[in-house]
C-alpha positions in Angstrom: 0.0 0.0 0.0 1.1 3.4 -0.6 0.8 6.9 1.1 -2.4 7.8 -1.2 -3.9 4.4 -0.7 -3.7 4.3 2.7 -4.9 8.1 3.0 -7.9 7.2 1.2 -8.6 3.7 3.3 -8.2 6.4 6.3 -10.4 9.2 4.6 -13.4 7.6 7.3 -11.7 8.7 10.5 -13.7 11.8 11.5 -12.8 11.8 15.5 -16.2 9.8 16.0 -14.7 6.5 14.5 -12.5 3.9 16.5 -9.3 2.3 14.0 -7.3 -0.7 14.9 -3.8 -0.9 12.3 -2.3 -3.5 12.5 1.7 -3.4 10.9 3.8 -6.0 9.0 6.2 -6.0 12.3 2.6 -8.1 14.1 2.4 -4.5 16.3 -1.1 -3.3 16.4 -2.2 0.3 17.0 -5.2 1.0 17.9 -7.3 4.4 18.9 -10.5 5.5 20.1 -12.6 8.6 18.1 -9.1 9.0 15.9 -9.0 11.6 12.9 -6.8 11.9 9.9 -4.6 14.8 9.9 -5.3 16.6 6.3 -2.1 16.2 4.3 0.2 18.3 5.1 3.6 19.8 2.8 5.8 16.8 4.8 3.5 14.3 2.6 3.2 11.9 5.9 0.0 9.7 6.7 -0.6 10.8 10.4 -3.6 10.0 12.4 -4.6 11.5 16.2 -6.4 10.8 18.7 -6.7 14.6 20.0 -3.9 13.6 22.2 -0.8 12.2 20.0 -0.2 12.0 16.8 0.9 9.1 15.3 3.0 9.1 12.0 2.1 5.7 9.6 4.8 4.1 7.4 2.0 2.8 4.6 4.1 0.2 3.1 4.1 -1.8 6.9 0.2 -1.8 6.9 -1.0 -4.9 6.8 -4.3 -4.5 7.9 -7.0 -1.7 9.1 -10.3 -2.0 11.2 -12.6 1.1 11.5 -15.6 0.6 13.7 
């Protein structure tokens, strides 16, 4: 998967959706009411929870859940 791909599978995340990730490496991230952070000039896929921000290598996803 690349960056746009995985933007696009993250477009859903509106704070009011949960999102489990889970990365080639078997580690699993997972957030409650988590957002995609609009693209910004560093071209990273980044995701929040309103209390970190989390930067996502796109080409270690393996898998996403949003519930």
């Amino acid at each position: 998967m690349d960056s746009l791909q995985l933007r696009k599978a993250l477009s859903e995340l509106n704070g009011q959706r949960d999102v489990r990730i889970e990365f080639a490496t078997a580690h699993v991230l997972s957030m409650k009411r988590a957002f995609l952070i609009p693209q910004e000039s560093d071209g990273l896929v980044k995701v929040s929870d309103g209390l970190k921000i989390f930067v996502l290598d796109a080409e270690r996803v393996v898998w996403i859940e949003i519930g």
